[in-house]
C-alpha positions as CSV (number, residue, x, y, z in Angstrom):
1,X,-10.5,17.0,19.7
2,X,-14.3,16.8,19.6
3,X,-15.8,15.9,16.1
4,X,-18.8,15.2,14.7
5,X,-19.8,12.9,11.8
6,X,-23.2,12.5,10.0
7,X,-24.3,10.3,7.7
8,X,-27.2,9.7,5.2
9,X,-27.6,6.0,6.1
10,X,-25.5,3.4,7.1
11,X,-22.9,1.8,4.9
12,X,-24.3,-1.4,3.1
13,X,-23.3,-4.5,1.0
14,X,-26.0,-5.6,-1.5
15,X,-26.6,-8.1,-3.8
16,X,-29.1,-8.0,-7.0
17,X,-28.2,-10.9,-9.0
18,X,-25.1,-11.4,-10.0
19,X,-24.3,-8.0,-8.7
20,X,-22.6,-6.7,-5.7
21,X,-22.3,-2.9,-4.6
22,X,-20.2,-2.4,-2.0
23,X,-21.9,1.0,-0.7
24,X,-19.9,3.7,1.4
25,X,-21.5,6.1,3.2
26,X,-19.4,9.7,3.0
27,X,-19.3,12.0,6.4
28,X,-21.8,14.8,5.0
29,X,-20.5,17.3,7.4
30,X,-17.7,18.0,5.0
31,X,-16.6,20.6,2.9
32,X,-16.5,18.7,0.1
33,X,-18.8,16.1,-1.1
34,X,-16.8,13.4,-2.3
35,X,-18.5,10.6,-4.3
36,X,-17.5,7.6,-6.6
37,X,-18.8,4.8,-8.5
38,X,-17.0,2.5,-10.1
39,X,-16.5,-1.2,-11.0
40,X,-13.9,-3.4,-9.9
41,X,-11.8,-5.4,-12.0
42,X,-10.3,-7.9,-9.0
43,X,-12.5,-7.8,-6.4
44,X,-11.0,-10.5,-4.6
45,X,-7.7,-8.4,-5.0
46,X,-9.5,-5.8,-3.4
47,X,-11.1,-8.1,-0.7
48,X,-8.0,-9.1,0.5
49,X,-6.3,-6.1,0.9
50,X,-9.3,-4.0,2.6
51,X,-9.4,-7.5,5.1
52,X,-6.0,-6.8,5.7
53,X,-6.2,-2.9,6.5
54,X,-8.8,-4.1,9.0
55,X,-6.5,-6.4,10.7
56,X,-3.8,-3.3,11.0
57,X,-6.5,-1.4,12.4
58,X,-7.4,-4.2,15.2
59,X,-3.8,-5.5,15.7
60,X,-2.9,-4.1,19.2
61,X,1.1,-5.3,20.5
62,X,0.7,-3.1,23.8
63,X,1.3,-5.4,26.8
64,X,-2.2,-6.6,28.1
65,X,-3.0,-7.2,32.2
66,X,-3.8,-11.0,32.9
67,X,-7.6,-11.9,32.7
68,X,-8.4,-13.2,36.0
69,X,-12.4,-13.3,35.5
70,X,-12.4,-17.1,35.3
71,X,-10.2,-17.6,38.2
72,X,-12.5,-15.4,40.3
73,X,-15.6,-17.4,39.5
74,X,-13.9,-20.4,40.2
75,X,-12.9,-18.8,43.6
76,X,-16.5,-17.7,44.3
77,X,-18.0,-21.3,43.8
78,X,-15.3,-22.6,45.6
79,X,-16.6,-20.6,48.5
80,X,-20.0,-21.7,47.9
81,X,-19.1,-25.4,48.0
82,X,-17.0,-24.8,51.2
83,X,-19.7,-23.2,53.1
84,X,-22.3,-25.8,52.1
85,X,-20.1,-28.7,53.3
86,X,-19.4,-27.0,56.2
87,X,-23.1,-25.9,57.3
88,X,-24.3,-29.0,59.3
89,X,-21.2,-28.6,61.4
90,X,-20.9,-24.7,62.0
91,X,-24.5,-23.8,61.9
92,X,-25.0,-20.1,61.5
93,X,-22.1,-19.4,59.6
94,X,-23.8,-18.9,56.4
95,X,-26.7,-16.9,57.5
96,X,-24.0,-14.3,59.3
97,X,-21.9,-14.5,55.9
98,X,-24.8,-13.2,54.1
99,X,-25.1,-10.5,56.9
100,X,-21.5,-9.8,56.6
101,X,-21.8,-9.5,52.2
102,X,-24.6,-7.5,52.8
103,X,-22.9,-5.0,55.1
104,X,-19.7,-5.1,52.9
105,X,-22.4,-4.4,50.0
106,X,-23.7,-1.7,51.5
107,X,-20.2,-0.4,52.4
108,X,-19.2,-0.7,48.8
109,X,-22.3,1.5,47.3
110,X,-21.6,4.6,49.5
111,X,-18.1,4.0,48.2
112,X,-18.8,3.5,44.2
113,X,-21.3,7.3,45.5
114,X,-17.8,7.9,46.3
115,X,-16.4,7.1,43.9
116,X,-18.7,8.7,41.0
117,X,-18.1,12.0,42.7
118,X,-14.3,11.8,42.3
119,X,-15.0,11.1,38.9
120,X,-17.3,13.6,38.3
121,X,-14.6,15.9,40.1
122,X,-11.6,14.2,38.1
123,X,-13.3,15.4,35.0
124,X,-13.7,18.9,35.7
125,X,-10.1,19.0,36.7
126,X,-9.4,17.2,33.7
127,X,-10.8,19.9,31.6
128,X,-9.3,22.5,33.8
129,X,-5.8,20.7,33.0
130,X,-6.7,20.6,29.1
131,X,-7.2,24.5,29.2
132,X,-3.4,25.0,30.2
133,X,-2.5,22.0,28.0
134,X,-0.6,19.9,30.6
135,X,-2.4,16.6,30.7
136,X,-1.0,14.2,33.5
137,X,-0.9,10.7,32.2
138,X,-2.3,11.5,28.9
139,X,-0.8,8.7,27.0
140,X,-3.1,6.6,29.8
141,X,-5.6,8.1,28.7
142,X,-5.8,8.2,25.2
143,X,-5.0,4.1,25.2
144,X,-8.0,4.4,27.6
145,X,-10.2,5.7,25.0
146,X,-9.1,3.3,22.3
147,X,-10.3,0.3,24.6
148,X,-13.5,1.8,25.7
149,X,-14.4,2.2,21.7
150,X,-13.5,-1.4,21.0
151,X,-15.4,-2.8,23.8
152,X,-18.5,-1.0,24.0
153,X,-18.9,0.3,20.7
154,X,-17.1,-1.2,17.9
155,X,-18.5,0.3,14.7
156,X,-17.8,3.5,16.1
157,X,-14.6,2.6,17.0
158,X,-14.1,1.4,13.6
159,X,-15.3,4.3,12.0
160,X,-12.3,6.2,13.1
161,X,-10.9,3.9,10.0
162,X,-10.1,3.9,7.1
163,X,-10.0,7.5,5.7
164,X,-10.8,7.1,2.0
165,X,-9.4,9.7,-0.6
166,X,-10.5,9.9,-4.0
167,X,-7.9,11.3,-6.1
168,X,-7.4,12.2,-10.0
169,X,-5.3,9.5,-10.5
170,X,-6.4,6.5,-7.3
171,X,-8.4,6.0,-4.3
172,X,-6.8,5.5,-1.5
173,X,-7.6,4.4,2.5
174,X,-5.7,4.9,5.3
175,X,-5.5,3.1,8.7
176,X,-3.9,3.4,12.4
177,X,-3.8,0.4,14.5
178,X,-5.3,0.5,18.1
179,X,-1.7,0.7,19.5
180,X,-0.8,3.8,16.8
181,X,2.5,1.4,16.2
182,X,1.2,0.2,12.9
183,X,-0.1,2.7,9.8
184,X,-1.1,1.1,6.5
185,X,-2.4,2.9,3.4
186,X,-4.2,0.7,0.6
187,X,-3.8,2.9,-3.0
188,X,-6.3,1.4,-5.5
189,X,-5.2,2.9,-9.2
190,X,-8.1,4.3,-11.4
191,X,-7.2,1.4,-14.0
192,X,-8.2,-0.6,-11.7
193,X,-11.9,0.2,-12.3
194,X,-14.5,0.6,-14.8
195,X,-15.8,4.0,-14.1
196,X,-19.6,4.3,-14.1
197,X,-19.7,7.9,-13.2
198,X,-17.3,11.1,-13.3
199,X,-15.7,11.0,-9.4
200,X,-15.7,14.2,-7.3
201,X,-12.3,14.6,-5.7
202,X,-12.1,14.7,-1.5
203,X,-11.5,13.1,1.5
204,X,-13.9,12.2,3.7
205,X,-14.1,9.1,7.0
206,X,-17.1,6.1,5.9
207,X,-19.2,4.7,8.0
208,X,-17.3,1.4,7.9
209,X,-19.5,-1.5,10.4
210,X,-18.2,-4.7,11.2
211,X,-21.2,-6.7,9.6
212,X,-20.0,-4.5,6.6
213,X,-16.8,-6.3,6.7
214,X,-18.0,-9.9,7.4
215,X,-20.3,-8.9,3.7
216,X,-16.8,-8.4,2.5
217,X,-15.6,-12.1,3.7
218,X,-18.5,-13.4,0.8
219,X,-17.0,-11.8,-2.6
220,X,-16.2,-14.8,-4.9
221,X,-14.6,-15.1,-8.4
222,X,-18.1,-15.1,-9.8
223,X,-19.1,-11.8,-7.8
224,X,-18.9,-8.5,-9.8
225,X,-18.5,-5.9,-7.2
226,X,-19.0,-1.8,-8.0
227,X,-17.7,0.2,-5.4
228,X,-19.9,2.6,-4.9
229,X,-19.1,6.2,-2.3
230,X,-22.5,8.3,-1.8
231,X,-23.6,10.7,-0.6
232,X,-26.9,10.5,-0.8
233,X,-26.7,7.3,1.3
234,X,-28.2,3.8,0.9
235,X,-31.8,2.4,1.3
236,X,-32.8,-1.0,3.6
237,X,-34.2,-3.8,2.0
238,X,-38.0,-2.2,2.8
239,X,-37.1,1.2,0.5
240,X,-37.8,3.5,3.3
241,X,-34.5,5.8,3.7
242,X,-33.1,5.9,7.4
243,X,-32.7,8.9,9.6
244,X,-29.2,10.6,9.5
245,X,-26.8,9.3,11.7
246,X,-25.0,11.6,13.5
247,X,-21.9,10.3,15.6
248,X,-19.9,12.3,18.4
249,X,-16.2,11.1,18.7
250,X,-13.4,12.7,21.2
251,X,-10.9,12.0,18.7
252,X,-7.6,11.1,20.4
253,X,-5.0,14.2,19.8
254,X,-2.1,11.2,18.7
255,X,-4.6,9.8,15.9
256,X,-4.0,13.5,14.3
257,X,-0.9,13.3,14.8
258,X,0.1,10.4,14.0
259,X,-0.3,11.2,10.4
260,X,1.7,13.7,9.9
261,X,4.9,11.9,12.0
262,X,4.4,9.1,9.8
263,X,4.5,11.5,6.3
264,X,7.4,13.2,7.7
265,X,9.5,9.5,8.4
266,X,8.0,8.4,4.9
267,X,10.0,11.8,3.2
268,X,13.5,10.6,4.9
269,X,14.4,8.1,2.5
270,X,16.3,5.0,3.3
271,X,18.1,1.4,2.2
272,X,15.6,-0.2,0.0
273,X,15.1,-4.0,-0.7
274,X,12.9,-5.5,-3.2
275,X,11.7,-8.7,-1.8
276,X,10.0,-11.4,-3.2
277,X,6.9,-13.0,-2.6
278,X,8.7,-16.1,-1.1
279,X,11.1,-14.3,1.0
280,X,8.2,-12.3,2.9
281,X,6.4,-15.6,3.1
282,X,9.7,-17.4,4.5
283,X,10.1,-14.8,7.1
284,X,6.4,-14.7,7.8
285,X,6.5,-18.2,8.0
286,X,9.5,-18.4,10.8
287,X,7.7,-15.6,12.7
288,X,4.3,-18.1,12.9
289,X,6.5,-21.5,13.6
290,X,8.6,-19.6,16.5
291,X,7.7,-17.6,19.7
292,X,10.0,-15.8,21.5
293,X,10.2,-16.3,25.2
294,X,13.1,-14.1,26.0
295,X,15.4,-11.5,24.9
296,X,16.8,-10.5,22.8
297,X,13.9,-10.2,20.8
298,X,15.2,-8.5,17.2
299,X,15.2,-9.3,13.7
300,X,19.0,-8.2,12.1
301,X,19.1,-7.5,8.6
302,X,22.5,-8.7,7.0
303,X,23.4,-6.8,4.1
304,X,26.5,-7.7,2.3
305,X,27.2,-6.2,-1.2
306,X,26.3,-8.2,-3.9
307,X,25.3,-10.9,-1.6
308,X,21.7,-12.7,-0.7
309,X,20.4,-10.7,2.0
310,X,20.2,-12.5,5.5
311,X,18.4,-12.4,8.4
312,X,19.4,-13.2,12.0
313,X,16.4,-14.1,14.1
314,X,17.1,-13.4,18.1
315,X,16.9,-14.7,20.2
316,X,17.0,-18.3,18.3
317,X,20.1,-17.5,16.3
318,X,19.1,-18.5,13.2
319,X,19.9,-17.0,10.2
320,X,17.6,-17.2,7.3
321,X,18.9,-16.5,4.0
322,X,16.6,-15.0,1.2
323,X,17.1,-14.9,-2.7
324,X,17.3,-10.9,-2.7
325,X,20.9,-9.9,-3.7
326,X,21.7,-6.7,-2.1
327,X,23.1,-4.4,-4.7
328,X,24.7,-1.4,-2.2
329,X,28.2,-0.3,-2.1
330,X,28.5,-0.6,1.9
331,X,28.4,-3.4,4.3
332,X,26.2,-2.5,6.8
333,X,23.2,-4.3,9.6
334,X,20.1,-3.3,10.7
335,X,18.1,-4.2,13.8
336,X,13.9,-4.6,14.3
337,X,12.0,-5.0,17.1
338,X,8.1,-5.0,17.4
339,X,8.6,-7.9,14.5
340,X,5.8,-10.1,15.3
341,X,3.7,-6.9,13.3
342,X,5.0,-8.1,10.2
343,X,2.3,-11.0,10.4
344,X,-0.6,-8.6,9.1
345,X,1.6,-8.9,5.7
346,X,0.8,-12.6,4.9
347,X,-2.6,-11.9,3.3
348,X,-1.1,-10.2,0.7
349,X,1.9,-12.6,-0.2
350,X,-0.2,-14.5,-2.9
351,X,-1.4,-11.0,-4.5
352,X,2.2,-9.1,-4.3
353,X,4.3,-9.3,-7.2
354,X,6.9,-8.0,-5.2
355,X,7.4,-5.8,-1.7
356,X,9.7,-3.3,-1.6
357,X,11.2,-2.4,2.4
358,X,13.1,0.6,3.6
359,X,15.0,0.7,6.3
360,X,15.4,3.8,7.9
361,X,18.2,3.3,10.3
362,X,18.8,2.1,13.5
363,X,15.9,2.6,16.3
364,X,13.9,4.3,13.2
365,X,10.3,3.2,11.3
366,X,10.5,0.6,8.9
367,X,8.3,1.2,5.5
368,X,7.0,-1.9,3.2
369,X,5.0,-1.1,-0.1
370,X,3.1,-4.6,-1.1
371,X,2.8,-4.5,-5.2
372,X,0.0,-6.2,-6.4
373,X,-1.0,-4.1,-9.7
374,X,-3.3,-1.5,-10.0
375,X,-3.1,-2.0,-5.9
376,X,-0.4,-0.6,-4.1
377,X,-0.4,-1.5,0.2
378,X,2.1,1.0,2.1
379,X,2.4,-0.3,6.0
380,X,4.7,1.7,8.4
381,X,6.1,0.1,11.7
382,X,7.1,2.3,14.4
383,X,10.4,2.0,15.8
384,X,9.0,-1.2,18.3
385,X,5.5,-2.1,19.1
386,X,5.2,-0.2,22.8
387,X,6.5,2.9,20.5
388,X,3.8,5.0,18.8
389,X,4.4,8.0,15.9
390,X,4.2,10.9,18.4
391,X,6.4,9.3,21.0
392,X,9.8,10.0,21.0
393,X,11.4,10.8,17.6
394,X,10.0,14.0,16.4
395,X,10.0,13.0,12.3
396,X,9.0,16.6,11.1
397,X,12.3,17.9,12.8
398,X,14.3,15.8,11.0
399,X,12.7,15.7,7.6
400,X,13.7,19.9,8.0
401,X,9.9,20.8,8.6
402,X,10.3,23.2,11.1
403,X,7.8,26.5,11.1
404,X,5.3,27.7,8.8
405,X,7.0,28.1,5.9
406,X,5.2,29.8,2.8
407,X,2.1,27.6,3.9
408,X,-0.4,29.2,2.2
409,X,1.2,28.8,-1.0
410,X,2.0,25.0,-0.6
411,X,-2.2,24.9,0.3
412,X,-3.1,26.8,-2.5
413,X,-0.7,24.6,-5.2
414,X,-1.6,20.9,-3.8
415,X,-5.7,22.2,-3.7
416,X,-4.8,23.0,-7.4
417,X,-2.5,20.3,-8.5
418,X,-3.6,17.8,-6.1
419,X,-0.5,16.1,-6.1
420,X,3.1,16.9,-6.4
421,X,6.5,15.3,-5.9
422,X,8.6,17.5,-3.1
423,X,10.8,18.8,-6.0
424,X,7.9,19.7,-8.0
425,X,6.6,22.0,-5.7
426,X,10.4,23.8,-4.5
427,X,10.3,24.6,-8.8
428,X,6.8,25.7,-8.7
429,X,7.1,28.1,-5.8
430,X,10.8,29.2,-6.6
431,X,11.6,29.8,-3.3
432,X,14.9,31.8,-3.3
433,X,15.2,29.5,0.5
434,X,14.3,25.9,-0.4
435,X,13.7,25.7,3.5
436,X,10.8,28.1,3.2
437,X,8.9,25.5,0.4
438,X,10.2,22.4,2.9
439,X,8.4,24.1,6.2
440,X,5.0,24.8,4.2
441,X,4.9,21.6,3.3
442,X,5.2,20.4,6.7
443,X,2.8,22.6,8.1
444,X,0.4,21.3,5.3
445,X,1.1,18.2,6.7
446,X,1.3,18.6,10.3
447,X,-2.2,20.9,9.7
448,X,-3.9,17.2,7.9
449,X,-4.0,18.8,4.8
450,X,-2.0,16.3,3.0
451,X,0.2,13.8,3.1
452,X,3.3,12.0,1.4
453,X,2.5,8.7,-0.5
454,X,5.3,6.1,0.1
455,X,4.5,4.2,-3.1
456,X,4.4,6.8,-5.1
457,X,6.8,9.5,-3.3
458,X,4.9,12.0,-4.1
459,X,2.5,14.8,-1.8
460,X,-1.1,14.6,-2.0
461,X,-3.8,17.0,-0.6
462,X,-5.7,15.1,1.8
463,X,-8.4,17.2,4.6
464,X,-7.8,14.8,8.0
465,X,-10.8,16.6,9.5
466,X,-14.0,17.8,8.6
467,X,-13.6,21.1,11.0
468,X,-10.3,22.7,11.1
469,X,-7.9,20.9,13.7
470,X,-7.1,23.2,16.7
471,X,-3.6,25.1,16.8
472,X,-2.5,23.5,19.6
473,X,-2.1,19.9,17.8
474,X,0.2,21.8,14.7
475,X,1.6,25.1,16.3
476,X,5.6,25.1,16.7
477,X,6.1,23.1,19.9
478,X,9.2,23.4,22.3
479,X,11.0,21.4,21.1
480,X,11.5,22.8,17.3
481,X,12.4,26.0,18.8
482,X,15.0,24.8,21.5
483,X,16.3,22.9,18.1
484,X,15.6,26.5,16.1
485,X,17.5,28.4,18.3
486,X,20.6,25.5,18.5
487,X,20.6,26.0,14.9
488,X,20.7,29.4,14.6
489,X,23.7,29.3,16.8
490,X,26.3,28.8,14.3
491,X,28.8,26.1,13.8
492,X,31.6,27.5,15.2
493,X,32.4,24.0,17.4
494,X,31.4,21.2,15.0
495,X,33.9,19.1,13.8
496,X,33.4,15.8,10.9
497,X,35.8,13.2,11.3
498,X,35.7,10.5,7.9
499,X,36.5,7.4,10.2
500,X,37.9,4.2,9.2
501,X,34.5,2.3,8.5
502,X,34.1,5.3,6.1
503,X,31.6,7.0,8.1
504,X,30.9,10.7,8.9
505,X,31.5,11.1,12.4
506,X,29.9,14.4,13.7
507,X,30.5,16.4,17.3
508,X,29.3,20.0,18.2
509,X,29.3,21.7,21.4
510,X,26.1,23.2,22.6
511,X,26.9,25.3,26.3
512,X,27.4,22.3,27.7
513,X,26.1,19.2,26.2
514,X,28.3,17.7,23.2
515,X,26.5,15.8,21.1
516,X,27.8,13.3,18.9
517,X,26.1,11.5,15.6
518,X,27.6,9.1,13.3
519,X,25.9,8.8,9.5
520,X,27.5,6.3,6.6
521,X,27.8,6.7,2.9
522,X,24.2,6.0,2.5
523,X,22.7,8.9,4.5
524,X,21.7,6.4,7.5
525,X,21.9,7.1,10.7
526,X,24.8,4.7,12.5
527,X,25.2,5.9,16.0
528,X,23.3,8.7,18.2
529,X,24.9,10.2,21.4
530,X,24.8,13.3,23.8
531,X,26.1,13.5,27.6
532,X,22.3,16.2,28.6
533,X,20.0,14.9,31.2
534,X,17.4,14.3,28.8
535,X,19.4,11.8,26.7
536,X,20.7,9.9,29.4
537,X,17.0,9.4,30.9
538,X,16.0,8.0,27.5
539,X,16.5,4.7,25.8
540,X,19.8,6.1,24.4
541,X,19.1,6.3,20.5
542,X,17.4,8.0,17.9
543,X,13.5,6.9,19.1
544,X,13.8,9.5,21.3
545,X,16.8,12.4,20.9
546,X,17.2,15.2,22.8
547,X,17.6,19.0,20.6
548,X,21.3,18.6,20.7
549,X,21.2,15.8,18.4
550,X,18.0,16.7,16.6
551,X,20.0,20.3,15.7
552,X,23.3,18.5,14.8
553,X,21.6,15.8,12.6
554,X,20.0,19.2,10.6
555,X,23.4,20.4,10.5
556,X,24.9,17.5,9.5
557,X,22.8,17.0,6.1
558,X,24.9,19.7,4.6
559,X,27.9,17.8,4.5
560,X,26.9,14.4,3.7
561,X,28.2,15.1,0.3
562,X,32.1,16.2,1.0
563,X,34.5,13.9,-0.5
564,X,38.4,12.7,-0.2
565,X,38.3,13.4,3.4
566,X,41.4,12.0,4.9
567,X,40.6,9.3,7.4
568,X,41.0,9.9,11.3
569,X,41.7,13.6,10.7
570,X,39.1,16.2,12.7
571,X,38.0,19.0,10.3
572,X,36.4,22.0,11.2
573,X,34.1,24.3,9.6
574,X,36.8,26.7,8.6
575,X,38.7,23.6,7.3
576,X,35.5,22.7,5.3
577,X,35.0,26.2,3.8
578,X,38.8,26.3,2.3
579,X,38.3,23.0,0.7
580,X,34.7,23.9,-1.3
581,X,36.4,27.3,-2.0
C-alpha cells in the first residue's frame, strides 16, 4: 500500500533553560489535525518506556545468514600476499591475473546489464502479479523491505513507528517489531500531565528520527520535559522554518494487518497472572545468564492451584519458582517459545508496580501489561519468534469477527464515544443478533479504524492510515467463508464428550475431514486436531488451523457453559437440546 506522509518540519528535542520540549511533528496529510501540549510529571518514567518501545521496534528474532565480509577480505589479501611471494619465481603470473580480473570484470558488467533488465522485468511482472493478487514469495518480500528501510534509511524506517493517539482520557503509541513477532502499545493517562492547552483528539504517525531518540537518552531528574504534538511544526536553532517534508513509504500489507490480528487475540481472553517486579526480573535474569544451544527451546508455565507459580526452563531443566500464587480452580501447563523476546521487558522492571500476563493457550500469543502508574506498557508475542500476526492463526475468526456486520454503526458510535467496552457497544446498538454488533466491530478493526486496548479492555477509535486502506487488505477472505459456510452447515454430527481431566472434548464431521478440539474449564484451548490435507502439512496446532477446526472452535463457544455432564459419555446435539429444555 503506497502512502504518503508530510510534515511541517522535522521532529525536535530542545532545551531553553531548565526546560525541555520534546517536539512531535504530526503527518499533515490527515483528516484530522491532532495536536497536544502538555507537561510531564515523570519524565524519566516516560523516557524509559518510549526507549523501550524503540527497542520492540528494532528487536528482529528472524534467523540471520552468516556475515562472511571479513572472511572475504581476509581471502582477498591472502591472494595478494600469495601472488607477491610468488612473483620472482613465476614471472608473468600477476600481469596475466590482472588480464584475467579484468576479462572476468568485464564479463560481470554485461551480466549486472543483465541483470538490471531482469529486474527491471521482475518488477513489471511483479505488478502484473499484484493486479490478480497472487504474490509468489511475498512474505520474502515484505521482510525484504523491512531490511532495505533499516539499512539505507533508518528514520524513515522508523517513522513507520510509533503511531501516537491522543484520546479523551490518554495518549497512547503503538509499535511492530522488524520481525512483526513483537507489538507493544505505551498508554500514557492524562493525569499524568499538566495540560498546557485543550488537546485535539486523532491519530496520526510522527516523524520519529533516531538523533531524536538519542535527545531522549539526556532527560535527567532535574529536566522538566513538555510534550509537545504540532502541527505547525518546529523551528532550527537559526528561526528560519524548513520546507515540508514529504515522505513516500510502500507500506508492507502485514504492518496493516498486523493490527487488527493482534486486537482480535487481545479480545479472546485468557489465564491471567499478576507478577511481581522480582519475578519478571528473575526470569529476565535466567533468560540473560543462559543461552540455549539446543532444543527443546520452551519456557512451561506450571500452574498449580493455590500454589507459587513455576517455571520449567528447556532445555536446561530448571525449574524456577516465583512468589505469585496461582489462585485458579484447574491444574493446568503452558508452553512458550520465541522466549528470548521477553528481554525488551527489563527496562521497565524498576518502574512496574506489577505486570499482569495472559496466556492464551497452547501455540497462541502471549499478552503482558507493565503497570507503572499513570503509564500503562501492553507488549504482545506471537505464538514463536519466526511466527508473525498474519501468519497462520486467523485471530478475527476466532474472536467471532467474521463479515461486515452493522459496520457503519460501530463507526459512527466509537467516532462519537471514542471508546467503548465490547458490551457497551452490543447495549448501545441493541442488536436483536449480538453477532451482527461482534462483526462491525471487527470490520472496524480489520478496516484500522480502531483497536482493542489490553490494559484497559476496552475499543478505541483509532484511523491506521491517512488514506483509506484498500479492500483487498479487510474484504472477507477465503478462508472466513470456507469457515462461513462450515458453520452454516448445522450440527447435526458434533458430539461433546466431558472427559476425565474435566475437559470438553469436541468432534464434528465435515464431508470428510473430522475435526477434533479439546477446551478446559477455563475456556483455553487444550488440544487441536483434524485428519484434512491442510492440517497435516502444518505444524499441527492452533498457529495455523485449517476451517474445520476454525468452524468447530466457533461452534464450540456455545457449550462451554453446560454443566453435570456425565464423564466419558458422547452427547449429541439432540442430547444437548433435551437437557437445556
Amino acid at each position: 500500500m503506497q502512502v504518503q506522509y508530510q510534515y511541517a518540519s522535522p521532529s525536535r528535542c530542545m532545551q531553553n533553560g531548565g526546560q525541555t520540549t520534546l517536539g512531535l511533528s504530526p503527518d499533515l496529510s490527515r483528516e484530522e489535525q491532532v495536536s497536544f501540549l502538555g507537561k510531564l510529571k515523570h519524565p524519566l518514567q516516560f523516557r524509559d518506556a518510549m526507549l523501550m518501545l524503540r527497542q520492540i521496534v528494532i528487536s528482529d528474532m528472524s534467523q540471520k545468514k552468516k556475515d562472511r565480509t571479513d572472511y572475504f577480505q581476509w581471502l582477498e589479501g591472502e591472494i595478494e600476499r600469495r601472488i607477491q611471494q610468488h612473483e620472482q619465481f613465476l614471472p608473468g603470473v600477476r600481469e596475466n591475473l590482472e588480464k584475467d580480473i579484468q576479462k572476468t570484470m568485464e564479463e560481470l558488467n554485461e551480466h549486472d546489464k543483465r541483470i538490471e533488465q531482469l529486474h527491471q522485468l521482475q518488477k513489471e511482472l511483479q505488478q502484473q502479479v499484484k493486479s490478480y493478487d497472487s504474490w509468489k514469495d511475498y512474505y520474502k518480500i515484505e521482510r525484504d523491505f523491512w531490511k532495505f528501510i533499516k539499512d539505507r534509511d533508518y528514520a524513515l524506517w522508523f517513522v513507520l513507528d510509533p503511531v501516537i493517539t491522543v484520546h479523551q482520557d490518554q495518549v497512547s503509541f503503538e509499535a511492530f517489531s522488524i520481525d512483526e513477532s513483537t507489538y507493544g502499545c505505551l498508554s500514557i493517562d492524562m493525569d499524568e500531565f499538566e495540560m498546557l492547552q485543550p488537546p485535539k483528539l486523532g491519530t496520526t504517525n510522527i516523524d520519529f528520527s533516531a538523533k531524536l531518540e538519542r535527545e531522549m537518552e539526556r532527560f535527567r531528574t532535574y529536566s522538566d520535559v513538555t510534550l509537545s504534538v504540532n502541527p505547525g511544526g518546529f523551528q532550527v536553532d537559526s528561526g528560519v522554518m524548513p520546507e515540508y517534508l514529504e515522505k513516500k513509504i510502500d507500506l508492507p500489507e502485514t504492518w496493516i494487518k498486523g493490527f487488527n490480528q493482534v486486537s482480535a487475540a487481545a479480545s479472546l481472553g485468557g489465564i491471567q497472572l499478576q507478577l511481581s517486579p522480582s519475578d519478571m526480573y528473575d526470569i529476565c535474569s535466567f533468560l540473560r545468564r543462559h543461552k540455549e544451544k539446543k532444543s527443546p527451546r520452551y519456557m512451561k508455565w506450571i500452574l498449580k492451584p493455590n500454589q507459587p507459580v513455576q517455571v520449567l526452563f528447556e532445555p536446561f531443566g530448571t525449574i524456577l519458582t516465583l512468589n505469585t500464587i496461582y489462585t485458579g480452580d484447574k491444574q493446568r501447563e503452558e508452553k512458550i517459545w520465541g522466549r528470548r523476546r521477553w528481554l525488551v521487558i527489563e527496562k521497565l522492571i524498576p518502574l512496574a508496580k506489577s505486570f499482569q500476563v495472559c496466556l492464551l493457550g497452547f501455540g497462541l500469543p502471549q499478552f503482558i501489561c507493565a503497570d507503572m502508574g499513570t503509564m500503562k506498557m501492553t507488549i504482545g508475542f506471537s505464538s514463536w519468534s519466526a511466527n508473525d500476526w498474519v501468519k497462520g492463526t486467523a485471530f478475527n475468526i476466532m474472536g467471532g469477527f467474521i463479515g461486515d456486520g452493522n459496520y457503519e454503526k460501530v463507526y459512527q458510535l466509537l467516532k462519537q464515544k471514542r471508546c467503548l467496552s465490547m458490551d457497551s457497544i452490543i447495549e448501545e446498538l441493541a442488536e436483536k443478533k449480538n453477532k451482527k454488533t461482534k462483526a462491525g466491530i471487527g470490520m472496524l478493526l480489520r478496516r484500522g479504524e480502531g483497536y482493542f486496548d489490553f490494559a484497559n479492555q476496552m475499543i478505541r477509535f483509532r484511523q491506521l492510515c491517512n488514506t483509506p486502506i484498500p479492500p483487498e487488505l479487510y474484504q472477507t477472505t477465503e478462508l472466513e467463508v470456507k469457515v462461513q459456510n462450515l458453520t452454516n452447515a448445522g450440527l447435526d454430527h458434533l458430539t461433546i464428550e466431558w472427559n476425565e481431566k474435566n475437559q470438553f472434548v469436541f468432534h464434528n464431521t465435515y464431508s470428510n475431514n473430522h475435526p477434533e478440539i479439546v477446551i478446559d474449564e477455563d475456556g483455553q484451548l487444550v488440544k487441536v486436531n483434524c485428519n484434512c490435507r491442510t492440517f497435516q502439512k502444518g505444524v499441527r496446532n492452533i498457529s495455523e488451523p485449517c476451517e474445520h477446526v476454525l468452524a468447530l472452535y466457533i461452534a464450540s463457544t456455545v457449550f462451554l457453559r453446560l454443566k453435570n455432564l456425565e464423564h466419558n459419555k458422547k452427547y449429541r446435539i439432540n442430547d444437548i437440546m433435551e437437557m437445556l429444555l
